[in-house]
N, C-alpha and C positions, 0 to 999 in steps of 0.2 A: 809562875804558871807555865804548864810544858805546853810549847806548841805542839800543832798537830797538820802532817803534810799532808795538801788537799789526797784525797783515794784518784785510785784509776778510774776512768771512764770507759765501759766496758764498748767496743765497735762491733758493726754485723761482720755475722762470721760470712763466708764466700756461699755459702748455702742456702742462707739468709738473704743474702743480693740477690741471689740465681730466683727465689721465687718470688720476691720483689718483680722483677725484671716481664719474669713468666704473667704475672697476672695486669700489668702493666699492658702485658702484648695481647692479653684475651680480652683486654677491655678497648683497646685501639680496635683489634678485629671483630669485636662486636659493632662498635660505633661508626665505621667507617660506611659498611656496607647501608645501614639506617640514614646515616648522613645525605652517601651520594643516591639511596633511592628518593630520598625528601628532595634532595635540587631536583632530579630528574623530574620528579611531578610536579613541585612549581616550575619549573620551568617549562612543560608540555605542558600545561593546566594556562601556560601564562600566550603558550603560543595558539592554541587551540580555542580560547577566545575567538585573537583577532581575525581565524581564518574563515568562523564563521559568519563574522559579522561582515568581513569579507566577500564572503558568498554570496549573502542576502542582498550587501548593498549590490552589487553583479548583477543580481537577480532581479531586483527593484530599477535600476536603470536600463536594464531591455525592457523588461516591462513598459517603461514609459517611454522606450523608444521605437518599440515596434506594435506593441497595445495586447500584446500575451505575451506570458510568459514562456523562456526557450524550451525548443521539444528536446530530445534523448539525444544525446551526441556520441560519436565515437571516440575512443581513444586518440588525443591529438590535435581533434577537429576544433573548430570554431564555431559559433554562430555568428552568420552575417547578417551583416547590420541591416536596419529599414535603411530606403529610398532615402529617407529625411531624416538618417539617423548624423550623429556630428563624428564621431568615432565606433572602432568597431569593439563588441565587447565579447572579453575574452575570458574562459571559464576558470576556474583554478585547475593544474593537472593531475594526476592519478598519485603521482612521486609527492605531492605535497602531504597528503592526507597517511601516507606509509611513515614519512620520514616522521608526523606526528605522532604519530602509533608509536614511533620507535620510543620516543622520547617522555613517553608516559611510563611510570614502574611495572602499572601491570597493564601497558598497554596492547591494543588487539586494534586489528583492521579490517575493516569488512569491504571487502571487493564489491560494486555492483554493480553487475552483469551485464553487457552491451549498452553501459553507460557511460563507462570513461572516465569517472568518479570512485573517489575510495571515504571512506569514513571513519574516523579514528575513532574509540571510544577507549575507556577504561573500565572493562568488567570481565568477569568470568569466562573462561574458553566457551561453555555451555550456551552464555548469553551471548555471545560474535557468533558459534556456529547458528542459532537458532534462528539469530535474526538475519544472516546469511539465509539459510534455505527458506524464512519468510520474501525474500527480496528476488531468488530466483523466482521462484512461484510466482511470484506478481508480475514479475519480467515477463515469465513463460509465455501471460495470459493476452490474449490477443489486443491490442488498442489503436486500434486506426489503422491497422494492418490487417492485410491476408493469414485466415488461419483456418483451423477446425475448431468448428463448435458441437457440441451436442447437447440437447436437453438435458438426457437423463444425469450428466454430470453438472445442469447448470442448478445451483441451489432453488429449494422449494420457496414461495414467498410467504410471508408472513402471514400468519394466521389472524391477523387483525385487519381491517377493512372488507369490503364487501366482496371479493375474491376470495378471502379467509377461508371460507369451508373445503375451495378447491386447490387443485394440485395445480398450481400455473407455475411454468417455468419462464422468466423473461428473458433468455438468450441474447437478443440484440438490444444493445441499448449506450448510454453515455457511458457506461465503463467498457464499453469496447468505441468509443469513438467515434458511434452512431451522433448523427446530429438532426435527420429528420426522416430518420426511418426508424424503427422497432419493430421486433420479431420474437415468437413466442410460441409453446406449447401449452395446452388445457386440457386435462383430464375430469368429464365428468361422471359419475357413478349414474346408474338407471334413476331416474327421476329427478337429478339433480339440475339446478338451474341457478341464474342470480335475476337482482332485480332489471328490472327496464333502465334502461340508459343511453345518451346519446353523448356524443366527444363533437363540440363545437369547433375544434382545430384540429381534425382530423378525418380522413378515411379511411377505412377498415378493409380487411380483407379476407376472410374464413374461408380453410379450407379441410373438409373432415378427410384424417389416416384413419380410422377405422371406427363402426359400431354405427349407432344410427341416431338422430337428433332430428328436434323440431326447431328452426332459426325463425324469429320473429323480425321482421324490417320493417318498421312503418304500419301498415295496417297488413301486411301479409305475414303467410305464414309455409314455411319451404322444409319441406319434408328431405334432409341431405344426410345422405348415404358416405360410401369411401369413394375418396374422387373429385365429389362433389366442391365447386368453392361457390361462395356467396359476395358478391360485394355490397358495401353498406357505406353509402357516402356520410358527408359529415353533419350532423344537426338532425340526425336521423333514430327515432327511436329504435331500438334490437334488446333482443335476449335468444339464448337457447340454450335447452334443454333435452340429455339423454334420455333416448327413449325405447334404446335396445337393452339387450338385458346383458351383453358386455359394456364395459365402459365407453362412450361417445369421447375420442381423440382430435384434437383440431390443433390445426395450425393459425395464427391469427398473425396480422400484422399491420401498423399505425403508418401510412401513409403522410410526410409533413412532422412528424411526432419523434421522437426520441423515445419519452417516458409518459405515462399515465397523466404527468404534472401538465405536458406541454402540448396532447391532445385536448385536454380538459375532459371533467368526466361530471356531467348532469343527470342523476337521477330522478326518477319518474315514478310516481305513485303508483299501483298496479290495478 
């Protein structure tokens, strides 16, 4: 029998390597950038946790050391402590919440505005601007401070309860930092009125801008023009009703009161 000498075993040619090589290096540089964007978000996902739990616990220990929770600080500041408080608590800084931003893949930060506080989130440019310019606006808005107000920009109320028919504007009240005053505009149309009612922890105080109305107190009845104001103590039955043929404008305001809640409001059969 003839033997038979093993064949050659054909190797890659240098061409053959070279594209090896090449697709080798398109799949390293696809996988890399996927890789380190996944650390990057568990790792911001990991630290963004504890800063807010962080926060809260902060939050919950003034709380129970000074009996509310802290008001708006500036860049830096601190809140100092109650009288009987055992240490001082200190808020997390603006550089925390940025550096978290950073470290999310598609992380964004939201500034908020003469607060001293940032916020990290993970969403869309659209959603960090929007809910930015929702944060100024609310900043803008006056609370416990000196500002301008105006009716015709303060929202109409709700059409449900016994005000409902009218255009009441409530101007002052607990979202601006009122705690026992309230302040307000009422528009009523020619004939327009509501029922009889009195506010057991409150005094009142009407005063007509323009048109002409009939104000009921008690068993009287006052004929008020522009100019004119009415006082109306508390447990006191009232209504009024325009009775020009433009619309009857008043000014009204809760003496003690805050809100409609904290004067109380007792209606009366008519």
């Amino acid at each position: 029998m003839t033997s038979r000498a093993p064949g050659r075993q054909r190797g890659f040619t240098l061409v053959e390597l070279m594209i090896v090589v090449a697709m080798i290096a398109v799949l390293v540089a696809i996988a890399i950038p996927v890789f380190s964007g996944t650390s990057r978000k568990a790792k911001g996902m990991s630290e963004v946790a504890p800063y807010f739990q962080d926060f809260s616990t902060r939050m919950d220990q003034y709380q129970q050391e000074n009996g509310v929770y802290p008001p708006t600080i500036g860049e830096g500041d601190f809140h100092p402590p109650a009288q009987n408080a055992q240490k001082q608590t200190v808020l997390p800084l603006p550089e925390h919440g940025r550096q978290l931003a950073n470290d999310l893949a598609n992380g964004r930060v939201v500034e908020l505005p003469d607060v001293g506080h940032t916020l990290p989130l993970e969403a869309p440019e659209a959603t960090a601007a929007a809910l930015s310019a929702f944060l100024e606006d609310v900043v803008a808005r006056p609370n416990g401070r000196a500002g301008v107000l105006r009716a015709d920009t303060t929202p109409r109320n709700s059409p449900a309860g016994p005000f409902g028919h009218l255009d009441v504007r409530w101007v002052v009240g607990p979202e601006n930092g009122a705690t026992l005053i309230s302040f307000g505009q009422s528009t009523y149309p020619h004939g327009a009125t509501h029922e009889n009612h009195y506010h057991p922890k409150a005094e009142e105080v009407v005063m007509v801008v323009s048109g002409r109305g009939t104000q009921i107190v008690g068993d009287d009845g006052l004929d008020l023009g522009a100019g004119d104001i009415c006082f109306i103590p508390r447990n006191t039955p009232h209504r009024i009703t325009g009775t020009s043929e433009e619309d009857l404008v008043i000014l009204w305001a809760f003496g003690g009161a805050a809100s409609i809640e904290q004067a109380g409001y007792v209606p009366l059969p008519d």
